[in-house]
C-alpha positions as CSV (number, residue, x, y, z in Angstrom):
1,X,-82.3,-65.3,118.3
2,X,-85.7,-65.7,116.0
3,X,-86.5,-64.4,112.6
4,X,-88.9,-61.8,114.2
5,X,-86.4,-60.3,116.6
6,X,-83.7,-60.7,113.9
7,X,-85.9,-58.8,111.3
8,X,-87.5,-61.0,108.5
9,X,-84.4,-62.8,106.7
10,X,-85.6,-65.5,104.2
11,X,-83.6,-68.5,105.4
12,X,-84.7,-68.0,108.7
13,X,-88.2,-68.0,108.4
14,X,-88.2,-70.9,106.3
15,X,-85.8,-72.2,109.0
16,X,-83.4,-73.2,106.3
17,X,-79.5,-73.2,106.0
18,X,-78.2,-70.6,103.2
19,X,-76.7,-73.8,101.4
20,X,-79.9,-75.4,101.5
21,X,-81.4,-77.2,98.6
22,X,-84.2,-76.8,95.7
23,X,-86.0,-79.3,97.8
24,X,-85.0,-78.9,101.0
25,X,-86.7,-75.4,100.5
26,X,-89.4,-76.6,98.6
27,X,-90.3,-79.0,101.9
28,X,-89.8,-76.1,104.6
29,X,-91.8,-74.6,102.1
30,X,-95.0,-76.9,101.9
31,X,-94.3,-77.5,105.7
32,X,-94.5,-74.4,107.4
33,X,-97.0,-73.2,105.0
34,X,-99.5,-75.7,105.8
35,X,-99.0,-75.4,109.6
36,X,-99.7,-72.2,109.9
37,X,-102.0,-71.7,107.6
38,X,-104.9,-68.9,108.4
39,X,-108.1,-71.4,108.0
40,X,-105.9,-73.8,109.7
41,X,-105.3,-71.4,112.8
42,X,-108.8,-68.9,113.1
43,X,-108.4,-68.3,117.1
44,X,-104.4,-67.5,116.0
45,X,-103.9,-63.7,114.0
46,X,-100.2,-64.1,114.3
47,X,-100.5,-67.3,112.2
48,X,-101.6,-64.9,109.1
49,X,-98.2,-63.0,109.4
50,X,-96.4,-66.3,109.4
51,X,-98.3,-67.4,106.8
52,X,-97.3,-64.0,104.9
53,X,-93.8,-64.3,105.8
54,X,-93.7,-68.0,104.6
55,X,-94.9,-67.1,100.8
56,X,-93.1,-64.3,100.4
57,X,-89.4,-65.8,101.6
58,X,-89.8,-68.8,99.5
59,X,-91.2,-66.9,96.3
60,X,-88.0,-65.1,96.8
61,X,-85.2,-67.9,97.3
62,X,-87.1,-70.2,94.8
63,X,-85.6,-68.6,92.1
64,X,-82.3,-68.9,91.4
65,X,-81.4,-65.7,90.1
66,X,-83.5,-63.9,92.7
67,X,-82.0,-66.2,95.1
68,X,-78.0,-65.3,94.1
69,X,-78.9,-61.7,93.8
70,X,-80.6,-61.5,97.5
71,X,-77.4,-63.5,98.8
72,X,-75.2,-60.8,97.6
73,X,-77.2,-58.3,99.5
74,X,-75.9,-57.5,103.8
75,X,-77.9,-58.5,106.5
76,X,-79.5,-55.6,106.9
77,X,-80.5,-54.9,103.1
78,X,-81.6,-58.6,103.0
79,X,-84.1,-58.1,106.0
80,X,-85.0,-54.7,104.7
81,X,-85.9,-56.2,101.5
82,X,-87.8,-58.9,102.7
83,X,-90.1,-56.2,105.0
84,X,-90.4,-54.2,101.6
85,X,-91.8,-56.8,100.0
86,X,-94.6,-57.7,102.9
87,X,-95.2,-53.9,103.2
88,X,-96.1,-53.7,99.2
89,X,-98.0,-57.2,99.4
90,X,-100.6,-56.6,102.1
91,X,-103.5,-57.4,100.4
92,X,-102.1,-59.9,97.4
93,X,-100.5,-62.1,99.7
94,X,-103.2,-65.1,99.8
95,X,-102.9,-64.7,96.1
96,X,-99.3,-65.1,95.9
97,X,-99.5,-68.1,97.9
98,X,-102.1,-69.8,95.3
99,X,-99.1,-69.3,92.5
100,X,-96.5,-70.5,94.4
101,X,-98.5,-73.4,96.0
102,X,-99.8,-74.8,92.3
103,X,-96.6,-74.7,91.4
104,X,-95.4,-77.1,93.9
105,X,-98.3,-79.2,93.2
106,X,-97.8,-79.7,90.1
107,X,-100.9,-78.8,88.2
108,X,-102.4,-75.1,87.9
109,X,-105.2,-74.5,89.6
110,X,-105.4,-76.9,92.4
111,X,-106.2,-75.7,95.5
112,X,-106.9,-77.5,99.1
113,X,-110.3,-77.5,100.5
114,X,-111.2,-75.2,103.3
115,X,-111.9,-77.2,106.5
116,X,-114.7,-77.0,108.3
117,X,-115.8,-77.4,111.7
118,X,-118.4,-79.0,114.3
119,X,-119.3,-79.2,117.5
120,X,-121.2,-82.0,118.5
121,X,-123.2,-81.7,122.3
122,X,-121.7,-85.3,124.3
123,X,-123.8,-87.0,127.3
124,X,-121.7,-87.3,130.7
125,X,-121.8,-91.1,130.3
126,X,-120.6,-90.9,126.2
127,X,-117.8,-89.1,127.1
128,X,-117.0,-91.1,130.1
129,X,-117.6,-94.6,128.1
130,X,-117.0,-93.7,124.8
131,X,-119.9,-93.2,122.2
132,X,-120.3,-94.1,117.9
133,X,-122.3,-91.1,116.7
134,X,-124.0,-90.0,113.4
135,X,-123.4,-86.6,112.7
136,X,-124.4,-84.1,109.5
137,X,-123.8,-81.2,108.4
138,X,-123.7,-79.3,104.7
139,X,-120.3,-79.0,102.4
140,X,-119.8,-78.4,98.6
141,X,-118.3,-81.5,97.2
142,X,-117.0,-81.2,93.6
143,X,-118.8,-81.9,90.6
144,X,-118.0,-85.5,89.4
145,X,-119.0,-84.5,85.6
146,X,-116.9,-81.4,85.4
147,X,-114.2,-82.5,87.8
148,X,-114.4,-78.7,89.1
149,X,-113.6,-76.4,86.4
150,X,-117.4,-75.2,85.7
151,X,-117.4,-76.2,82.4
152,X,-119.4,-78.8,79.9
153,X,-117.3,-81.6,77.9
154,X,-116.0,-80.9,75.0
155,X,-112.9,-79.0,73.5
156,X,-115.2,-75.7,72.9
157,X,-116.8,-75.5,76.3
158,X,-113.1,-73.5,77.7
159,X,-111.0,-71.2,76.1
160,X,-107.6,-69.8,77.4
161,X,-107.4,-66.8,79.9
162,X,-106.4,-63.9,78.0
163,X,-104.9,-62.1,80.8
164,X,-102.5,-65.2,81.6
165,X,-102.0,-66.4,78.0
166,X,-102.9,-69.7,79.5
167,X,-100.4,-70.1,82.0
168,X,-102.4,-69.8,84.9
169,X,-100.7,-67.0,86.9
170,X,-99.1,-63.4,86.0
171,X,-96.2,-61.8,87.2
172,X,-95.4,-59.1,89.7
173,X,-92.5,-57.2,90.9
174,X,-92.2,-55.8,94.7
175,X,-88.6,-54.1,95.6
176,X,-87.2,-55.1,93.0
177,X,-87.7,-59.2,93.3
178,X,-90.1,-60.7,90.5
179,X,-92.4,-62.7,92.1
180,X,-96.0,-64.5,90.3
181,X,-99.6,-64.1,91.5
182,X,-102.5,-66.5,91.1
183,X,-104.0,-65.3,87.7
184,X,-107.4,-63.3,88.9
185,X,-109.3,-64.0,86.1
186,X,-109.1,-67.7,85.7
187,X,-108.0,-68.3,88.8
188,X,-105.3,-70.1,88.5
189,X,-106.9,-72.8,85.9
190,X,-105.1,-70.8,82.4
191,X,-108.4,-71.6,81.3
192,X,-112.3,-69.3,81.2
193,X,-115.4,-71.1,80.8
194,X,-117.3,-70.9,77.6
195,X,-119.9,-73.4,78.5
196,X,-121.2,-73.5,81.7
197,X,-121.5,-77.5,83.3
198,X,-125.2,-78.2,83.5
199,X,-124.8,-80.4,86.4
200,X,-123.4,-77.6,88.5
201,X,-124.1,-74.4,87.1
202,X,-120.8,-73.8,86.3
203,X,-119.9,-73.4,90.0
204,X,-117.8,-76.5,89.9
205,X,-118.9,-78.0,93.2
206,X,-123.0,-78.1,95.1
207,X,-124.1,-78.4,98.5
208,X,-125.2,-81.4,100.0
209,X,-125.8,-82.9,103.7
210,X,-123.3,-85.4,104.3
211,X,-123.6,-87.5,107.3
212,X,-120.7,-89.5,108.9
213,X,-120.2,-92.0,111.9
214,X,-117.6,-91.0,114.3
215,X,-116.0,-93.0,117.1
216,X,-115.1,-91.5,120.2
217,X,-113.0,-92.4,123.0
218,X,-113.8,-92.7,126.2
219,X,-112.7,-91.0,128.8
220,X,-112.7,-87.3,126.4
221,X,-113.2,-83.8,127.8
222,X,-114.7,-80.6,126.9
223,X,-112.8,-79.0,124.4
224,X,-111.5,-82.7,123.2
225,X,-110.6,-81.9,119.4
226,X,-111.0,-84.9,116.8
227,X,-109.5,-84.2,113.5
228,X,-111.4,-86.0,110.4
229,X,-109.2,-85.6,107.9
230,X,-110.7,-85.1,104.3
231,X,-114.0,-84.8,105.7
232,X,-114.1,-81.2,104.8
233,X,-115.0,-78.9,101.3
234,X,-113.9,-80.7,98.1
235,X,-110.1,-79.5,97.0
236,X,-110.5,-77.5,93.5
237,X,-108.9,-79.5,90.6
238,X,-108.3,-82.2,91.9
239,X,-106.4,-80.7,95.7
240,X,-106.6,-82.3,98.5
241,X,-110.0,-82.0,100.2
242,X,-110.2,-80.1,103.5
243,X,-110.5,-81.9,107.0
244,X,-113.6,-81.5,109.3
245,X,-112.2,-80.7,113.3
246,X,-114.4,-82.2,115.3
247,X,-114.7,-80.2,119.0
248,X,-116.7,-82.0,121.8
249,X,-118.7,-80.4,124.4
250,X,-119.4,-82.8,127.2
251,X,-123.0,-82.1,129.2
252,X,-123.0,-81.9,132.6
253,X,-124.4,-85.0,134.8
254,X,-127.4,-84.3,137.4
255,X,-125.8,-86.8,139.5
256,X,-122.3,-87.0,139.0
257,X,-119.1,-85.1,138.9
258,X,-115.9,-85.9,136.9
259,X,-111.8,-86.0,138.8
260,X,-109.6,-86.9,136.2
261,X,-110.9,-90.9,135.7
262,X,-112.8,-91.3,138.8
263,X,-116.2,-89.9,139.4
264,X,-117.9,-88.9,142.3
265,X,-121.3,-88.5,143.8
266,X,-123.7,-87.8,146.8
267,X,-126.5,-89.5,148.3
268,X,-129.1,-88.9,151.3
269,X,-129.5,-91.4,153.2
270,X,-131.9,-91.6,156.6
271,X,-131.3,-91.3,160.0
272,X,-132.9,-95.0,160.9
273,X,-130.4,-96.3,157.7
274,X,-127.2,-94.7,158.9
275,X,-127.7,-96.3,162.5
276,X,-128.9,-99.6,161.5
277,X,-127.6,-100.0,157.9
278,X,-129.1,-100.3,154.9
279,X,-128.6,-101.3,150.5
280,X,-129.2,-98.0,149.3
281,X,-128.7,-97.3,145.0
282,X,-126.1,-95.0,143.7
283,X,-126.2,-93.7,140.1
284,X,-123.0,-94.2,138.0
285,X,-122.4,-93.6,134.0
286,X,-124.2,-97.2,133.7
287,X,-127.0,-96.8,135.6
288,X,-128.1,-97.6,139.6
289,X,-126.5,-99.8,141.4
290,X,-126.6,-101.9,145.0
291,X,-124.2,-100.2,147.5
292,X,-124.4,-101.6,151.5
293,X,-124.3,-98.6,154.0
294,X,-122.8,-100.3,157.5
295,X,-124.8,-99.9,160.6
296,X,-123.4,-96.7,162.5
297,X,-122.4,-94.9,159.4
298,X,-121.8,-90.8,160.4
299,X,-122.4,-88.2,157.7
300,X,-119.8,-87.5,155.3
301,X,-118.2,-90.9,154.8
302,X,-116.8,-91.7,151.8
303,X,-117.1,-94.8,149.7
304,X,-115.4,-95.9,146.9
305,X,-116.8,-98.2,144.4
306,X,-114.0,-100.1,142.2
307,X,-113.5,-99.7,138.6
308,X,-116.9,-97.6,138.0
309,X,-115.3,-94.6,137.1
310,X,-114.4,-93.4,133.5
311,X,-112.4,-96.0,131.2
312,X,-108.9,-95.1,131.3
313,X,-107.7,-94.2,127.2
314,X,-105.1,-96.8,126.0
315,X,-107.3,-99.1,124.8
316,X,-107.5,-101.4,127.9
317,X,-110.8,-100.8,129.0
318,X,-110.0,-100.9,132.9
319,X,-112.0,-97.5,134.5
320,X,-111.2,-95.3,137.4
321,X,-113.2,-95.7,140.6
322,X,-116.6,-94.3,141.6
323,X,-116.7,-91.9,145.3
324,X,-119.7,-91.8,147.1
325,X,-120.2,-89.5,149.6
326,X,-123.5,-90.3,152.0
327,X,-125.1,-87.5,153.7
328,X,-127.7,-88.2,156.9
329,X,-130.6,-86.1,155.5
330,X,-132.7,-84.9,158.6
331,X,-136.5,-84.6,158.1
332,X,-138.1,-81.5,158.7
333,X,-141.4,-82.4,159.3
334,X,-142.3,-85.7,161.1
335,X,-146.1,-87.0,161.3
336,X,-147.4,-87.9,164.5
337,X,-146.7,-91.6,164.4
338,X,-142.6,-90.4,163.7
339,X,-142.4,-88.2,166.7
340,X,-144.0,-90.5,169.0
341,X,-141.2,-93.1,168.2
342,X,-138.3,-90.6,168.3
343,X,-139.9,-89.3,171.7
344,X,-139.9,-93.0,173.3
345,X,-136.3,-92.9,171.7
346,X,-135.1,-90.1,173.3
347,X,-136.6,-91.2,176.9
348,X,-134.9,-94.5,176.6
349,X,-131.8,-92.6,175.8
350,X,-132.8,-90.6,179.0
351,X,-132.3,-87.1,176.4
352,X,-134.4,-84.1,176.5
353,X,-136.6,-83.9,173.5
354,X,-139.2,-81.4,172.5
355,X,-139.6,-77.3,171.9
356,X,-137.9,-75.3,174.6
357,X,-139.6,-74.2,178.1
358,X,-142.0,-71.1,177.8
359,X,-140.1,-68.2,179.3
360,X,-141.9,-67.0,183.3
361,X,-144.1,-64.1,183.5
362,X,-142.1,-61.0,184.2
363,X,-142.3,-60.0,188.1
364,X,-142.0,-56.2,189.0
365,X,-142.0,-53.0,187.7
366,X,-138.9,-53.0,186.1
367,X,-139.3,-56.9,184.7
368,X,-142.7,-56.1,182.9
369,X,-141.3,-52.6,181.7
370,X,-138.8,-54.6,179.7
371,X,-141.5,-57.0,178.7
372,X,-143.3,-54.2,177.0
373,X,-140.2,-52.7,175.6
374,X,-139.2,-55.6,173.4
């Protein structure tokens, strides 16, 4: 049975034993949290109540006299405590999760960069062959003078958060568990700015367009996701920058269709070409190429042209096959020289040719009544 039919329990929504360690909850912890992460999952809104439930269980069983004290509750006081808590945390959860996760970090204040996202508009033939492509696109990076805080060198330029006493978060008590919040005023840091950086504005980071080369794969699909990792916004203090997802939308071809690693296609051919034969070119992801249409050739047949389809992934670099389907394309106007030779055709095929016979003039009364009735 899961946590969420079972009611929220702590150990299981860290998926945790109840003897489990400092550090065995500390990497469930950092696990789970990252994973379902709200910026990590945006088309997901159950990931932001996991994401709730994650905080909350571990800034409860990470203490140790919390911890003993929740373990001497029942199983139905521990779940109703647990949904207390989220009930009186609805909107201080995200800052909850910015104590807890500096903590575990190691340094106050450092936060991971938000990641980004971009889609970038494939050919047919890219996608089928595989493509190296510049892309840009605009991000804060960090200030390299100020290393992110905001503020200009020197031991007067920052002074310590009054509201934290410098210790970079405050505490908080919800049914009766103490847990610690991201301090709101410094953010985390223990320290306010006095002097602003000059290179930033005190905003700690700037915009800029950074442009990167990519490598893609052959053989990728709409929808095809490529992670980038630390190609996203710079981490605060020193975290861990954010990672750019890369989402591919592949073009349609004129021409061509896509099945799985083959490709397909049809061409017209003429009536003169599919009885006598013919070279006739074909279009396929590298361009137009000789294929031999046998003499008699009915309309419909299918050809298949070896190892032109998309490159199989693995590295290899052996492709599908190309089908090509002809179609005898009838002319719908002929010029006089045309119809004379498909005439002398037809006689020596001894076939009737030519617009149907004029209908006789009606005879009688009733016969030209029904002529003048139609």
């Amino acid at each position: 049975m899961t946590a969420r039919a079972r009611g929220r329990d702590a150990y299981d929504v860290l998926g945790v034993p109840r003897d489990a360690t400092e550090s065995e909850l500390k990497r469930a912890y950092r696990e789970l949290a990252h994973r379902h992460h709200p910026d990590k999952n945006p088309d997901d809104p159950a990931a932001e109540e996991r994401f709730k439930e994650i905080a909350i269980a571990y800034g409860v069983l990470s203490d140790a006299e919390q911890r003993a004290r929740y373990d001497r509750l029942g199983e139905r006081e521990r779940e109703g405590a647990l949904d207390e808590v989220m009930a009186d945390l609805r909107g201080t959860v995200q800052e909850v999760w910015d104590g807890l996760l500096a903590d575990l970090l190691g340094r106050r204040g450092r936060q991971h960069g938000r990641d980004l996202r971009y889609t970038l508009e494939l050919g047919f033939e890219e996608a089928g062959l595989g493509a190296r492509r510049k892309i840009s696109y605009p991000v804060r990076v960090g200030c390299p003078r100020c290393q992110g805080l905001g503020a200009a060198r020197g031991p007067e330029a920052t002074r310590a958060c009054e509201r934290c006493a410098g210790r970079g978060h405050v505490p908080m008590e919800r049914a009766g568990f103490a847990l610690r919040r991201q301090c709101p005023d410094c953010r985390g840091v223990g320290r306010k700015v006095v002097r602003a950086c000059a290179h930033c504005a005190g905003e700690g980071s700037f915009r800029v367009e950074r442009e990167l080369e990519v490598v893609l794969p052959p053989g990728i699909v709409s929808g095809h996701v490529q992670l980038l990792r630390g190609e996203g916004e710079h981490g605060r203090l020193g975290g861990r920058a954010g990672d750019l997802y890369l989402v591919v939308r592949v073009a349609d071809h004129p021409e061509l269709r896509r099945d799985g690693d083959e490709v397909s296609c049809e061409v017209a051919i003429s009536i003169p070409q599919a009885v006598l034969g013919a070279m006739i070119e074909v279009p396929t992801l590298t361009g137009k190429v000789k294929m031999r249409v046998p003499a008699g050739t009915a309309s419909g047949k299918l050809f298949r042209l070896r190892g032109l389809g998309m490159v199989r992934p693995g590295g290899r670099g052996d492709r599908g096959d190309q089908k090509v389907r002809v179609r005898i394309e009838v002319p719908a106007e002929l010029s006089a020289r045309e119809r004379e030779l498909y005439e002398a055709l037809a006689r020596e095929k001894g076939q009737s040719v030519g617009e149907p016979m004029a209908r006789p003039e009606p005879r009688g009364l009733f016969g030209r009544m029904r002529q003048l009735l139609r």
